[in-house]
N, CA, C and O of each residue as an XYZ file, in Angstrom:
720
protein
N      -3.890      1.166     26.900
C      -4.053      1.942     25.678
C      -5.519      2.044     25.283
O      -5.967      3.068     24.767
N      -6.134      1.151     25.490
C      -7.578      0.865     24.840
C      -8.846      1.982     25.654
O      -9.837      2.478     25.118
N      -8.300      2.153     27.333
C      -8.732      3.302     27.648
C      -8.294      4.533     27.396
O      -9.017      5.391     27.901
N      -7.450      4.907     26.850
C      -6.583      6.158     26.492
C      -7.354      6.439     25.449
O      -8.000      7.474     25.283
N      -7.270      5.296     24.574
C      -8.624      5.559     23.201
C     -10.062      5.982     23.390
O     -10.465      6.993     22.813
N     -10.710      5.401     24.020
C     -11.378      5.476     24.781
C     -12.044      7.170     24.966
O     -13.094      7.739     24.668
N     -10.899      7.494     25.556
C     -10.891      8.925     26.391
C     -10.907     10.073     25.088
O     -11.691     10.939     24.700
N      -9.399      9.480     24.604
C      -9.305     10.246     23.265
C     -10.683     10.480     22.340
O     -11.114     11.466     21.742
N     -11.042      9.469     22.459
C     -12.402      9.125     21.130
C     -13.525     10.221     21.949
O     -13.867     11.160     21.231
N     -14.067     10.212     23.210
C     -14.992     11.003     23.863
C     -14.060     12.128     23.688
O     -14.450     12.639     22.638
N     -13.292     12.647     24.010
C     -13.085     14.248     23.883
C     -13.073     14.592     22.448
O     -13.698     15.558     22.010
N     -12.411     13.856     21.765
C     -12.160     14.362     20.368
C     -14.006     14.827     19.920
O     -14.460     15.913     19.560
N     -14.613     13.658     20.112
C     -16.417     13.800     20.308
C     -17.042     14.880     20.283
O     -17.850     15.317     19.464
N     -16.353     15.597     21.874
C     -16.966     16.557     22.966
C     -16.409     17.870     21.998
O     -17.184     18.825     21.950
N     -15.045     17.994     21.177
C     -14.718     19.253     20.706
C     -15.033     19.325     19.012
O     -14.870     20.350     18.351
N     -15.444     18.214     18.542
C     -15.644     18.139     17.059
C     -16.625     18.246     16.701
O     -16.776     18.585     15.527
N     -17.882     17.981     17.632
C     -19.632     17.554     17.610
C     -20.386     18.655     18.678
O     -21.594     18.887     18.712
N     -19.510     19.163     19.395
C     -20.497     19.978     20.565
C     -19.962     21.122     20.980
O     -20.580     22.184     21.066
N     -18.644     20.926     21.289
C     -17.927     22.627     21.922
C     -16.654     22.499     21.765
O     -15.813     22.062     22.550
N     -16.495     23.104     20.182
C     -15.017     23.597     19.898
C     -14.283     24.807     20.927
O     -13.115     24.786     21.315
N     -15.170     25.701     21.194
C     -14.404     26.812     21.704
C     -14.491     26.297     22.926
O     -14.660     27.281     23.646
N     -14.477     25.249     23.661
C     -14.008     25.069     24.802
C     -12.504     24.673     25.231
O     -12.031     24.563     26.362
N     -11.813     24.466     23.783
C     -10.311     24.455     23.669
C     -10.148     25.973     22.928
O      -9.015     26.451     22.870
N     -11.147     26.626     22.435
C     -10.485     27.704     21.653
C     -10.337     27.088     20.061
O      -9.664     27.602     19.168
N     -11.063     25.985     19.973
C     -11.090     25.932     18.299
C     -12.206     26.498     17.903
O     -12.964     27.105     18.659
N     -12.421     26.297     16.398
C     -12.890     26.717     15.411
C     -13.160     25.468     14.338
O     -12.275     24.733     13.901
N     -15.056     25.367     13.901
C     -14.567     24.621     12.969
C     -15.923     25.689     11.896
O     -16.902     26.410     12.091
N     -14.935     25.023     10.534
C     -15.673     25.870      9.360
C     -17.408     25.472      9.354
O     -17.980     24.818     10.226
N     -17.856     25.900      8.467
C     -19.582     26.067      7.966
C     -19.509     24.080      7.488
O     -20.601     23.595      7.784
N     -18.930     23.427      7.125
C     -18.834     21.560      7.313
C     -18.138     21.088      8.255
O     -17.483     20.132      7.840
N     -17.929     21.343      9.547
C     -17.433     21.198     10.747
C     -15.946     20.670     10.600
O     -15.411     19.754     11.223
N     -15.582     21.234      9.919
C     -14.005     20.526      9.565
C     -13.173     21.918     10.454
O     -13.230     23.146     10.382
N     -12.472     20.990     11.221
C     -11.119     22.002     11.615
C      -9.541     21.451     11.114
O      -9.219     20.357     10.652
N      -8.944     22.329     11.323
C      -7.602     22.128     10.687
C      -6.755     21.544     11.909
O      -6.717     22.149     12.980
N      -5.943     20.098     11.661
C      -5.406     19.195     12.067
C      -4.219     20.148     13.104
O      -4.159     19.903     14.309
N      -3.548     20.959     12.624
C      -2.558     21.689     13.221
C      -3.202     23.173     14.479
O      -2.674     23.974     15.249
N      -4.280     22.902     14.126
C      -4.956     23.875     15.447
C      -5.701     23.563     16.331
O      -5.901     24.165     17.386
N      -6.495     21.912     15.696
C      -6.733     20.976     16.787
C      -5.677     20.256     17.466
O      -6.001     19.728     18.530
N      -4.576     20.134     17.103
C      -3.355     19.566     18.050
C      -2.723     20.606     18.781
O      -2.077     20.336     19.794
N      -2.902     22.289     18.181
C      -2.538     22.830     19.289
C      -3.223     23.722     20.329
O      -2.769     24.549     21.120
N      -4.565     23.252     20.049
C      -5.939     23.756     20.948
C      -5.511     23.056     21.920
O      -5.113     23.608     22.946
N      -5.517     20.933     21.696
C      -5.877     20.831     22.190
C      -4.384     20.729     23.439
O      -4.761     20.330     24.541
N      -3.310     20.942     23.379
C      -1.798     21.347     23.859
C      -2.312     22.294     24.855
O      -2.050     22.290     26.058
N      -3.204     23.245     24.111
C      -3.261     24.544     25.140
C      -3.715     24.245     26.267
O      -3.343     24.759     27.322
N      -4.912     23.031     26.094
C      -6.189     22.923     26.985
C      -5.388     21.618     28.063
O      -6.210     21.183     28.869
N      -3.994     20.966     28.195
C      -3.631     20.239     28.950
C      -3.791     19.029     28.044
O      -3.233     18.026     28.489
N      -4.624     18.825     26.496
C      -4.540     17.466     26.328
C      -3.195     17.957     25.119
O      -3.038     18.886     24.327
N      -2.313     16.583     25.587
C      -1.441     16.541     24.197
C      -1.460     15.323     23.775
O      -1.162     14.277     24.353
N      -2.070     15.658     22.053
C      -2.263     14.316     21.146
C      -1.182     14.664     19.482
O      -0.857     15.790     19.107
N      -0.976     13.889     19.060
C      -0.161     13.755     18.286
C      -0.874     13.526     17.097
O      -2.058     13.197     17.174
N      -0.296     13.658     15.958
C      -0.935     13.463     14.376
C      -1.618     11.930     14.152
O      -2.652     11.572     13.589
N       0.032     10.798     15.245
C      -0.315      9.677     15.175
C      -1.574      9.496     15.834
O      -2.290      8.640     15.315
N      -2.061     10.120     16.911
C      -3.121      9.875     17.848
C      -4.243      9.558     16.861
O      -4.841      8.495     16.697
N      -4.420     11.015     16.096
C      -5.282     11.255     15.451
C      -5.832     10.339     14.346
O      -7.006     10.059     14.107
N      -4.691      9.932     13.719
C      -4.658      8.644     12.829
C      -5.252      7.321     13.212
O      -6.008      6.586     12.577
N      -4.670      7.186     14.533
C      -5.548      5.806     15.200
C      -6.830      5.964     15.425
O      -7.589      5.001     15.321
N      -7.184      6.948     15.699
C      -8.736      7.180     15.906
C      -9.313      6.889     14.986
O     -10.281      6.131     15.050
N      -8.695      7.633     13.402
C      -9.490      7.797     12.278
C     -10.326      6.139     12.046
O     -11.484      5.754     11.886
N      -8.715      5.396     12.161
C      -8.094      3.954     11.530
C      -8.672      2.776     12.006
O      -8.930      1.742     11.389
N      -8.887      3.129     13.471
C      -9.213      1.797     14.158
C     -10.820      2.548     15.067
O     -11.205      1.739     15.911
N     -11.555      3.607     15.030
C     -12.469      3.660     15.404
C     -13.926      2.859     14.974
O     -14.618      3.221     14.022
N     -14.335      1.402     16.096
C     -15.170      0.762     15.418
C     -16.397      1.369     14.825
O     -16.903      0.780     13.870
N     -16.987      2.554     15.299
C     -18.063      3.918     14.799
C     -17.228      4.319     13.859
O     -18.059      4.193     12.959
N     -16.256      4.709     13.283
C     -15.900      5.653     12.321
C     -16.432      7.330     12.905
O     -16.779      8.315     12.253
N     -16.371      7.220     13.657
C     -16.976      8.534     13.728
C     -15.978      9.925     13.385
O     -16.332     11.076     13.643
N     -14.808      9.594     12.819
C     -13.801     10.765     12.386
C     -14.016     10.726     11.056
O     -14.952     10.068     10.602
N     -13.092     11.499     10.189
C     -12.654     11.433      8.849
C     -12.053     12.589      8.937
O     -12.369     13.627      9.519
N     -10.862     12.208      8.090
C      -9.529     13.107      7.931
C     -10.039     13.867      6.384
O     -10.901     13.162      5.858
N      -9.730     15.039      5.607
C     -10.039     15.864      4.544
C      -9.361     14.840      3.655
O      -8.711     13.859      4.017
N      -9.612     15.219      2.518
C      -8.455     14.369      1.329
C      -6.819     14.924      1.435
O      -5.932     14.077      1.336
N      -6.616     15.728      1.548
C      -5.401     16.431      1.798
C      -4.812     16.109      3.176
O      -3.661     16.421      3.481
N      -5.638     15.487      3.971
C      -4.927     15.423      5.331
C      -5.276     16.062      6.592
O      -5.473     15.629      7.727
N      -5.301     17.639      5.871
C      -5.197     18.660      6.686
C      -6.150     19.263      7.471
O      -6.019     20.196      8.263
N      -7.193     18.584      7.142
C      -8.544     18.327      8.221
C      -9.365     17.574      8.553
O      -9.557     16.584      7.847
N     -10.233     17.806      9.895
C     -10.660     16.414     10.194
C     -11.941     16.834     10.929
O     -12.271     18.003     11.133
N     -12.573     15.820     11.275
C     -14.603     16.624     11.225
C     -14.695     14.950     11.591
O     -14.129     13.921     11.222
N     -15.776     15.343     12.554
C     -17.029     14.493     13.502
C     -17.772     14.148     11.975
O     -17.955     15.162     11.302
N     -18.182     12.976     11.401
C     -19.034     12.533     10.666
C     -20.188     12.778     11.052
O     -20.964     13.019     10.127
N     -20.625     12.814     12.093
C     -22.017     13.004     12.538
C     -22.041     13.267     14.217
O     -21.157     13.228     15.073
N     -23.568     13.568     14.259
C     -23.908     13.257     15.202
C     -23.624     14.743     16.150
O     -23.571     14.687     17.379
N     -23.454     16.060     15.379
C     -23.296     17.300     16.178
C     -24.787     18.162     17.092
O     -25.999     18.140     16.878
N     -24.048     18.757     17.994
C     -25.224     19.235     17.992
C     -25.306     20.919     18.041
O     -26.209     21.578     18.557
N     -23.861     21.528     17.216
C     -24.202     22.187     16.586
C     -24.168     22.684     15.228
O     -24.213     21.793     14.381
N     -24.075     24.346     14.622
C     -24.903     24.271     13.181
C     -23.843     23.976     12.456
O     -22.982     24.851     12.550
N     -23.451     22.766     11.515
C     -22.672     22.566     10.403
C     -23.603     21.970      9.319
O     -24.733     21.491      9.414
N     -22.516     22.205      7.918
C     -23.934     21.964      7.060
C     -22.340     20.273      6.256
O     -21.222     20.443      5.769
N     -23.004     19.171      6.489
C     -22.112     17.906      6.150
C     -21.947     18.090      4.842
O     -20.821     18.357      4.422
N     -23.045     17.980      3.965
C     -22.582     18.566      2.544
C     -23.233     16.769      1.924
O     -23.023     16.376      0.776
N     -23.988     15.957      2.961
C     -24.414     14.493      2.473
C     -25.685     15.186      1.719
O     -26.233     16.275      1.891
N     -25.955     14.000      0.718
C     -26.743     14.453     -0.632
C     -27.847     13.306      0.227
O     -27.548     12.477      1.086
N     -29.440     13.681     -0.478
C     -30.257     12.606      0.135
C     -30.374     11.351     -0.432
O     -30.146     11.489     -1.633
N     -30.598     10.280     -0.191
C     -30.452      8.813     -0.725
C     -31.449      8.295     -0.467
O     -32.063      8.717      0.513
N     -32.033      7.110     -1.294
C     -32.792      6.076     -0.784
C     -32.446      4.788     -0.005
O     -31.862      3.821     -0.493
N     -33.002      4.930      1.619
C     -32.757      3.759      1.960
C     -33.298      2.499      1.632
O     -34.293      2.245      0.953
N     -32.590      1.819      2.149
C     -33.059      0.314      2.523
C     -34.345      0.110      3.282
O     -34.691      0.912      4.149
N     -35.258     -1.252      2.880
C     -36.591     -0.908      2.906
C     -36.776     -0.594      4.818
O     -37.517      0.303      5.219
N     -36.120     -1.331      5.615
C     -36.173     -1.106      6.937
C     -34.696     -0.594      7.539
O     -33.616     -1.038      7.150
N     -34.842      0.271      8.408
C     -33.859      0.461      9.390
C     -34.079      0.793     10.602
O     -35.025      1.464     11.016
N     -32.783      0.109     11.501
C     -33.514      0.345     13.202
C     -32.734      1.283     13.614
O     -31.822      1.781     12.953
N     -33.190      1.695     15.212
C     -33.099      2.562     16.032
C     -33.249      1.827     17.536
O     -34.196      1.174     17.978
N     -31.981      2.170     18.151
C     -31.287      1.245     19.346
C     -32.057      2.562     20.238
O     -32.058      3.762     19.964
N     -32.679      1.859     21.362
C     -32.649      3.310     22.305
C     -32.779      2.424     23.797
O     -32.247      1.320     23.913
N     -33.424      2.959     24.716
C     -33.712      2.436     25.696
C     -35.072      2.218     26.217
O     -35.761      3.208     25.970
N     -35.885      1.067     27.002
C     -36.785      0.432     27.483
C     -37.445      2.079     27.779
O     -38.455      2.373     27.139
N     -37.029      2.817     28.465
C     -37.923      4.059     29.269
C     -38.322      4.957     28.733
O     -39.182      5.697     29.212
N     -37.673      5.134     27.362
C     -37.888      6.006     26.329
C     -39.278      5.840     25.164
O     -39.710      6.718     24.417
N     -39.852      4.180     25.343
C     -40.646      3.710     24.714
C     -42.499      4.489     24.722
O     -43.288      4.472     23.777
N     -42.652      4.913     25.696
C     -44.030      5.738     25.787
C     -44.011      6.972     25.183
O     -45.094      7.389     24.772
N     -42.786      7.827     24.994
C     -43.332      8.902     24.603
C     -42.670      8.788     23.154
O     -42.787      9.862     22.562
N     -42.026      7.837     22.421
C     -41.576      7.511     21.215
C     -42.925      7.287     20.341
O     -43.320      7.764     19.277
N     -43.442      6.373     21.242
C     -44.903      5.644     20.487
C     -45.946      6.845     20.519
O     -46.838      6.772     19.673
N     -45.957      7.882     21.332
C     -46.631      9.194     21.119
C     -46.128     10.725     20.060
O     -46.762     11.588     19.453
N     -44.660     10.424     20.285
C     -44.114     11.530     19.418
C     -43.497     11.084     18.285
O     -43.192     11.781     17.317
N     -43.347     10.100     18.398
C     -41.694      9.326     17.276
C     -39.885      9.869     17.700
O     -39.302     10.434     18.626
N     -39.704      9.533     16.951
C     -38.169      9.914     17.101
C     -37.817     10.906     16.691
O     -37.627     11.189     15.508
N     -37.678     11.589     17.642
C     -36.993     13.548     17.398
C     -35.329     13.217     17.372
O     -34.649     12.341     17.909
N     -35.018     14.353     16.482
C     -32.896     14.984     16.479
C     -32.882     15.349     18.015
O     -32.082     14.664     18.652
N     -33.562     16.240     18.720
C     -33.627     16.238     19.966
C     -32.231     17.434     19.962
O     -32.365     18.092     18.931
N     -31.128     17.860     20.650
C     -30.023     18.344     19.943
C     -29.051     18.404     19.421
O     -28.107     19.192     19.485
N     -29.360     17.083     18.570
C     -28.920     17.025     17.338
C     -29.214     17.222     16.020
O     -30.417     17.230     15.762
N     -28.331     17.410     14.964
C     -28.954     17.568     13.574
C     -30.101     16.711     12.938
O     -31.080     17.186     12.362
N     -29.815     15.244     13.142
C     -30.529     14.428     12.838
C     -30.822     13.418     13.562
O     -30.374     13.572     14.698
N     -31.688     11.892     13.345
C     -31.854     10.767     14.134
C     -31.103      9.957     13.606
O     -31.274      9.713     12.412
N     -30.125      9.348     14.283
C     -29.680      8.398     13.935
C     -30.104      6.694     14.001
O     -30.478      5.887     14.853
N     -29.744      6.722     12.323
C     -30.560      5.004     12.155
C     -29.538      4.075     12.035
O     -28.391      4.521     12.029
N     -29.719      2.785     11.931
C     -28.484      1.833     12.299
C     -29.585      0.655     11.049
O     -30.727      0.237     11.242
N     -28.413      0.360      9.506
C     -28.937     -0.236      8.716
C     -28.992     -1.692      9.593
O     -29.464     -2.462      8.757
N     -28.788     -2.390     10.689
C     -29.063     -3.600     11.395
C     -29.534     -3.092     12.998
O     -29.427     -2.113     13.735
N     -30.263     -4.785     12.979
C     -30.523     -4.280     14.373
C     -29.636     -4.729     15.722
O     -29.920     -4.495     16.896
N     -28.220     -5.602     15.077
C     -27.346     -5.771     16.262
C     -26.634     -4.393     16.519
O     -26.407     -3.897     17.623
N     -26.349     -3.910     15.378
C     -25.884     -2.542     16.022
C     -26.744     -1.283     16.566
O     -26.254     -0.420     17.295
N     -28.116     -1.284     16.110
C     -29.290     -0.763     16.776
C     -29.374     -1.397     18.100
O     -29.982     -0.493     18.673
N     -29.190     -2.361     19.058
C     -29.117     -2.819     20.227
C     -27.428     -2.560     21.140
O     -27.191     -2.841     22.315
N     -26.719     -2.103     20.374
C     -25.491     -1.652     21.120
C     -25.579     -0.369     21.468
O     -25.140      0.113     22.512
N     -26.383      0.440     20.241
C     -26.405      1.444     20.529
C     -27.603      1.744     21.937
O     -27.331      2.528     22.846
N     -28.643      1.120     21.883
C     -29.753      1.425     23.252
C     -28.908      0.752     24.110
O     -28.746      1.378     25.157
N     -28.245     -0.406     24.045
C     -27.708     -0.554     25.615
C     -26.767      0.662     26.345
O     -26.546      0.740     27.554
N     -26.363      1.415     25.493
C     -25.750      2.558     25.767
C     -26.477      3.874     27.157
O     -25.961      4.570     28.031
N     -28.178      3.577     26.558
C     -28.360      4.414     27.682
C     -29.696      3.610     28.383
O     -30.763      4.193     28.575
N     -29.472      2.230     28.720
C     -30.174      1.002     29.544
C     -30.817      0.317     29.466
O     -30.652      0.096     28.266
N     -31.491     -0.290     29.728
C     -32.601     -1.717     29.347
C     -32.877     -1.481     27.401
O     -33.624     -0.560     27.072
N     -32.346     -2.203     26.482
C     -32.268     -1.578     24.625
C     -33.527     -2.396     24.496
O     -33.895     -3.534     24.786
N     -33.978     -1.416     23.986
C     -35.206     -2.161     22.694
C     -34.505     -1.447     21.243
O     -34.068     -0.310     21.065
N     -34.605     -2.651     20.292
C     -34.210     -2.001     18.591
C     -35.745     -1.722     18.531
O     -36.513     -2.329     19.278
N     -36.167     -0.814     17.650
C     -37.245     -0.195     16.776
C     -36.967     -0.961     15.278
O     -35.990     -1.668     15.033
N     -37.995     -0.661     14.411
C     -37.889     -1.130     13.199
C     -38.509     -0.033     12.705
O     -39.637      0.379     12.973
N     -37.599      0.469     11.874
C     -38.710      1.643     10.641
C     -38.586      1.368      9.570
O     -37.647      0.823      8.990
N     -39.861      1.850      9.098
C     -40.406      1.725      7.729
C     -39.928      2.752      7.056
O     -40.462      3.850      6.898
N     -38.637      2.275      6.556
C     -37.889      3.856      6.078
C     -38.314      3.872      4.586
O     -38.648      4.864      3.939
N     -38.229      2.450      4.114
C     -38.972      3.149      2.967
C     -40.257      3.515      2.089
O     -40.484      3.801      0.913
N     -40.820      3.390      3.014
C     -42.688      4.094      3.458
C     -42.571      5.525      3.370
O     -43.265      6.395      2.844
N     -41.159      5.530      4.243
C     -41.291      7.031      4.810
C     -40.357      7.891      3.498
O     -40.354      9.099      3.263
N     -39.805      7.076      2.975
C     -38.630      7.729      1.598
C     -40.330      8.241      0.814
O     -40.910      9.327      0.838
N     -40.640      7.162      0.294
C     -41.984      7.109     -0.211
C     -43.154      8.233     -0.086
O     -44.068      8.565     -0.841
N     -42.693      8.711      1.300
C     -43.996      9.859      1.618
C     -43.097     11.322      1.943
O     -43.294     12.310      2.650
N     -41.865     10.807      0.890
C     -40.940     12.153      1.269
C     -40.129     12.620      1.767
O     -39.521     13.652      1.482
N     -39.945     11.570      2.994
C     -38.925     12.101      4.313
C     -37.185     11.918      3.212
O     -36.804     11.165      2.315
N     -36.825     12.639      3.681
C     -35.308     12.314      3.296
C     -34.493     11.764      4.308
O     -34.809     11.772      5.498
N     -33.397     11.262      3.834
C     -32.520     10.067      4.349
C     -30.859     10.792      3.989
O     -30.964     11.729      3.197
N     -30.075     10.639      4.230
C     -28.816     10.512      4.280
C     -27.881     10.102      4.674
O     -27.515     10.555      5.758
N     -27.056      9.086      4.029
C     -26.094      8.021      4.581
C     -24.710      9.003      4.837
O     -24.219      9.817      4.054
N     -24.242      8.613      6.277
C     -22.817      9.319      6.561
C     -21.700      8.192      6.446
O     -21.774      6.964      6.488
N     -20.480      9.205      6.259
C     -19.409      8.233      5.976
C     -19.292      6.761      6.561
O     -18.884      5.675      6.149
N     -19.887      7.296      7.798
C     -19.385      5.557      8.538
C     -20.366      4.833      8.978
O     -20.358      4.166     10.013
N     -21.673      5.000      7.819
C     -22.339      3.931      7.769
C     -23.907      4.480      8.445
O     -24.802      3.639      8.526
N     -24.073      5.377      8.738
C     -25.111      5.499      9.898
C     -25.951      6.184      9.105
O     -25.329      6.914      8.333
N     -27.624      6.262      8.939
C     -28.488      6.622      8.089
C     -29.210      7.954      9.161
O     -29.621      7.896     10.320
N     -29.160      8.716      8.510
C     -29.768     10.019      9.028
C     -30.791     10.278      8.647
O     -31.167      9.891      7.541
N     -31.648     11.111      9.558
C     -33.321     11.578      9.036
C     -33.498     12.790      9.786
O     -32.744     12.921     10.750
N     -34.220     13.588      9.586
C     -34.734     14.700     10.384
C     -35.544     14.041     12.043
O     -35.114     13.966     13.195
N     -37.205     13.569     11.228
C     -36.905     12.693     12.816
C     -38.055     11.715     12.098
O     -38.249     11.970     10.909
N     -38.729     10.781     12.591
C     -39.293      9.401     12.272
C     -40.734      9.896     13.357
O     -40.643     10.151     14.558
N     -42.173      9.931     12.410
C     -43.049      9.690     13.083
C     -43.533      8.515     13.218
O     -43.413      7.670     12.331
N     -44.477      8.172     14.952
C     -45.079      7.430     15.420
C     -45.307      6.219     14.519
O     -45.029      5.076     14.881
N     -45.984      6.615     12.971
C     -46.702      5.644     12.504
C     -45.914      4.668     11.814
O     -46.294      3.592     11.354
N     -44.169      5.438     11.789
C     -43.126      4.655     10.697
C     -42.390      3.372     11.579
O     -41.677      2.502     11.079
N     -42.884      3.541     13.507
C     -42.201      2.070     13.964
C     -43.013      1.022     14.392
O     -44.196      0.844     14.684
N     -42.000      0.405     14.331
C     -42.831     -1.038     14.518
C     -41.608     -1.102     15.947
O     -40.413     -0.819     15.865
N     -42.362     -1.561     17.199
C     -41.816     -2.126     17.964
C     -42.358     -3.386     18.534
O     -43.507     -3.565     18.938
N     -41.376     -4.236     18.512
C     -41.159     -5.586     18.270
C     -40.916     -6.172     19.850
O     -40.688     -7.367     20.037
């Protein structure tokens, strides 16, 4: 089961965050699609998932990366798209530091450019740095970063916290990390 989730969790990913019309969905101007046309997109496309499916994802995904509408009747990638939806998150002040998990190879041209959305909406920040190191082991040898997010609140940048915890920015220059 835990790979079935697994699988489920990456496609649901692949059609909520990157390419709806590759089942033939649709999601609105806040990336929300409707529960009854993502179950029968995804029917059309050979995957069949159930309401319950959908529920476990929401329920037991350790990212949170779903959320169901208040009504039920829709459901949207919290983050992390890479195309145009507008989330509707208001800007916030972070916490004085937050990290950024990436990988060992990525470190030379970070320390020259900083951290770009790249194609995504935003950079994703991780308010700790054990989960900033799960996330770089993801793509090999992890270094966490440390930013000076609120240097950077301070000189303007905006911030926005998503449902399931993850701090967003446009992107983080050179001078805001500290690597450790």
């Amino acid at each position: 089961m835990r790979d079935r989730s697994r699988e489920t969790s990456k496609f649901l990913s692949f059609v909520l965050r990157h390419q709806p019309e590759e089942i033939g969905l649709s999601l609105d101007d806040a990336g929300w699609a409707s529960v009854e046309e993502l179950l029968e997109a995804c029917k059309r496309a050979g995957r069949t998932l159930s309401r319950e499916d959908l529920q476990h994802m929401v329920d037991t995904s350790d990212k949170k990366r779903f959320a169901f509408s208040e009504d039920g009747l829709r459901i949207r990638a919290n983050q992390g798209h890479s195309i145009q939806v507008e989330l509707g998150y208001e800007p916030q002040e972070p916490p004085g530091v937050l990290y950024h998990g990436t990988a060992t190879r990525f470190l030379e041209s970070i320390r020259k450019e900083g951290l770009k959305r790249g194609s995504r909406h935003h950079v994703h920040l991780s308010s700790d740095a054990v989960t900033a190191a799960n996330v770089g082991s993801r793509h090999g040898k992890p270094i966490v970063l440390r930013i000076a997010s609120s240097q950077m609140h301070n000189d303007g940048y905006l911030f926005y916290l998503s449902e399931n915890g993850v701090w967003l920015t446009e992107r983080v220059p050179p001078d805001y990390i500290l690597v450790e």
